[in-house]
Phi, psi and omega in degrees: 000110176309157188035039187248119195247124190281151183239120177282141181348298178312320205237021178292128164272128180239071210308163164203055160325289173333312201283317199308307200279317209235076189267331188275331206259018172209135189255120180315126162202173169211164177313180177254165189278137158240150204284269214245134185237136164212145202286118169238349153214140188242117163262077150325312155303331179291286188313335168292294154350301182298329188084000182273137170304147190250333162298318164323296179237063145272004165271154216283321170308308199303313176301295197312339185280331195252029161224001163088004156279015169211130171251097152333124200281148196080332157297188185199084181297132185236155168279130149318101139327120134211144145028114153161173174226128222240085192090350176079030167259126156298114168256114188278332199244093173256316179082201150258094152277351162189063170193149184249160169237124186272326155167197145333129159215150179267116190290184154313004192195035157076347189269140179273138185231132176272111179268125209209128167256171174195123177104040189252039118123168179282159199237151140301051136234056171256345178043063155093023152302153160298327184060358183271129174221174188250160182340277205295318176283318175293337138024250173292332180278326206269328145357264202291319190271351188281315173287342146299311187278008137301345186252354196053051176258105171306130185191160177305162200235170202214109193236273208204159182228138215206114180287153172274309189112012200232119198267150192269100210282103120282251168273339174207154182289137193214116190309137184267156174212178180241079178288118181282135174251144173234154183185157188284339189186146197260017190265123206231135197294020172283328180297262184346317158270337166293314178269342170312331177273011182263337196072012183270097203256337161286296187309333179295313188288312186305303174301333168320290190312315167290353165288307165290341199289296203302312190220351174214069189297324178313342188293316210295333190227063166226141167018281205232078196301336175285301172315326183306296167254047155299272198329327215246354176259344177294314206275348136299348184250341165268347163309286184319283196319324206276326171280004179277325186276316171288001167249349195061056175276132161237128150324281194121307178204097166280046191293186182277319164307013182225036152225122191258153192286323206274006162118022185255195197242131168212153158101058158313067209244247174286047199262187160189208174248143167252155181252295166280124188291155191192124155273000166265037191273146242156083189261327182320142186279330164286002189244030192314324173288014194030041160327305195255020159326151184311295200308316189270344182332300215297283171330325178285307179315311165297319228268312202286342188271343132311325161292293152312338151287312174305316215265358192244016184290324167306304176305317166308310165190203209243312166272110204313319159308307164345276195336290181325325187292306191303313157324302161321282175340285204294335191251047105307357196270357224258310192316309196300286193314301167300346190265291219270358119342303197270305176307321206273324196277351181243005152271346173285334170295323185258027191019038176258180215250147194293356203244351186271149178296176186271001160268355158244317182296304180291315180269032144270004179243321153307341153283300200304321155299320160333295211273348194281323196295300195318296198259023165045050198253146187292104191295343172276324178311285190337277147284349139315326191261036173258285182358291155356284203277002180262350183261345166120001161265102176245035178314294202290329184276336190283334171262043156236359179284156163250306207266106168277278195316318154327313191279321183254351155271007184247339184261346162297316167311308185285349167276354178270001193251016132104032182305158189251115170315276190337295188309329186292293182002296185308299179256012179247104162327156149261308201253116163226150183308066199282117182354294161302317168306300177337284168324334197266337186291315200289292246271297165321316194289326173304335162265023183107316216275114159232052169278297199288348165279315133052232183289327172283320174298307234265324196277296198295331160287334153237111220266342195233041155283056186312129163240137167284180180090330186277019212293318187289351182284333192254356175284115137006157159270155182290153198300336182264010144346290169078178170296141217248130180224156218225102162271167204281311177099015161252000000 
């Protein structure tokens, strides 16, 4: 990055605004020594970002730094407090159980980004944990998050992933790792509920403050500012989910603590892409009701953003009903903001021009789902090879159909509204992080092998390219695929 002055390990400067303003909600702690850390992915473009050498660190100070065994001096890495409801049970105390936050750094464009590990060893909150996490799920989180914020979905960032050398206890001993996180802010609406439960109405406002100063500043010179941001986090989490439903992202587990104030995406643990569309889709291993089913997302994000209304109700006003109403008011907004998110975002899917109303556009997006449930058809394949059918070949989209006559009375209507091919291009992916690669990826680096992880980085960062040679990265899974389930990796 040009005129970008890169910084060697020994001299990263690392702030610690989080520890400084908010001290009860942060415990001085440091990683565990890891024996032999060898480097097994680096996001080079991010460390430039970062103002960090990509050479550096890949030098043996550069590992240590990114497993939190070399502290940049003055910094003081610490465990987060928090919060949350996990499944919709209330937990008061969760934290970091293994994971740190080392500190603060000012990018390249000026914004503070929090550099954060996880699986840097046990904490007081690991509550009978291990603190330790392993290859294949940090993985997948470097995977997964690298390919959202490639799809331009806000999310947390994957700076490097560093084998420990150290084996690991699940179901089998499994090599262990460290995933460096990057991020705009570790602030979760679990934060908002651990201090309200401590019962401390200064710390609750400071953090309030610190939220809006870090991420919805505009909030600082409204009325009621504290009301300012509920709003402005509501109308982010409706944004997020909608683009999540349009990529066809299942989260995995959406507790309140894996909902963040600033509107990104966190916590890659059981999530995954769906491959056929369902709204009963369900990759979690843990997720027996389908709480966080694809289908149920929106609803769950409200549900978690009710809970964030309770713990900010002292800030809203002095009188508690008042406080409620004003609370009500604003997440009654939320439904209206995802419906028009996602309609905005699925006439953009169907290259139709942003201005036709949702009386023409929904129930032609209400068939189509219809007949995509029905006939199991693989939602990204789907639309990326509808563009196709929009220049008047629709061979390829059609041999992924069963109900042809539906399917072809349903696409004479949608070609009289005039699609823009090019424009579908833009926002319908070829390459997402497809379940079986994922797997074939994990499953080499565990033996050593990281090409084929790779070669899967190399497709998924860039989602709307076609390129050859990439034709199996843009394929459905294979019919012997089977049912696909997905774990947290504690």
């Amino acid at each position: 990055m040009d005129g970008v002055s890169l910084t060697p390990p020994s001299r990263v400067t690392l702030d610690g605004r989080f520890a400084r303003e908010l001290a009860e909600m942060a415990l001085p702690w440091q990683a565990g020594e890891v024996p032999d850390p060898r480097l097994l992915a680096l996001n080079e473009p991010l460390a430039a970002e970062l103002g960090l050498d990509p050479a550096a660190l890949r030098s043996p100070d550069g590992l240590r730094l990114l497993v939190g065994n070399l502290v940049p001096e003055g910094a003081t890495p610490v465990a987060q407090a928090y919060a949350g409801h996990q499944f919709g049970a209330y937990s008061p105390r969760l934290g970091d159980g293994r994971a740190l936050l080392l500190g603060e750094v000012v990018d390249a464009e000026g914004r503070l980004r929090d550099v954060h590990l996880k699986g840097s060893g046990r904490t007081p909150f690991a509550r009978g944990g291990d603190g330790l996490a392993v290859v294949g799920p940090m993985l997948r989180e470097y995977v997964v998050s690298e390919a959202m914020h490639a799809l331009g979905i806000p999310s947390t960032r994957s700076l490097a992933v560093v084998a420990t050398g150290r084996s690991v206890r699940r179901e089998t001993l499994l090599p262990g790792a460290v995933l460096t996180r990057v991020a705009s802010s570790h602030l979760r609406v679990g934060s908002f509920q651990y201090a309200r439960a401590t019962g401390d109405a200064d710390l609750l406002r400071r953090l309030a403050d610190h939220a809006i100063s870090r991420h919805h500043p505009r909030a600082a010179d409204a009325e009621h500012p504290h009301l300012a941001l509920f709003e402005a986090v509501v109308a982010a989490q409706a944004g997020l989910v909608a683009r999540w439903m349009l990529v066809g992202f299942v989260h995995g587990v959406m507790n309140t603590d894996n909902m963040t104030i600033s509107g990104e995406t966190i916590d890659y643990g059981p999530c995954a892409f769906m491959d056929a569309f369902d709204p009963a889709t369900v990759y979690s291993s843990i997720d027996h009701a389908g709480r966080y089913a694809y289908g149920n997302q929106p609803v769950a994000a409200q549900w978690n953003l009710a809970r964030l209304a309770e713990a900010l109700l002292p800030l809203l006003h002095d009188d508690q009903d008042r406080a409620l109403a004003l609370a009500e008011e604003a997440l009654d907004a939320f439904p209206g903001q995802y419906s028009a998110a996602w309609s905005a975002g699925m006439r953009a899917k169907l290259g139709l021009p942003e201005d036709l109303g949702d009386d023409v556009t929904a129930p032609l997006v209400d068939e189509l789902l219809t007949l995509l449930r029905a006939d199991r058809v693989d939602h990204t394949s789907f639309f990326r090879r509808l563009g196709a059918a929009a220049h008047g070949d629709a061979r390829a989209v059609r041999s992924l159909v069963l109900d042809l006559p539906a399917f072809d009375a349903w696409t004479e209507r949608w070609r009289a509204l005039g699609p823009d091919p090019e424009a579908m291009d833009r926002v319908n992916p070829v390459y997402i992080p497809r379940n079986h690669l994922v797997e074939e990826a994990l499953a080499a680096a565990g033996e050593g092998d990281l090409e084929p992880l790779a070669r899967l980085l190399g497709a998924v960062t860039a989602p709307y390219e076609q390129r050859p040679g990439l034709e199996r990265y843009a394929a459905p899974a294979p019919e012997g695929f089977g049912a696909y389930r997905t774990y947290c990796g504690t």
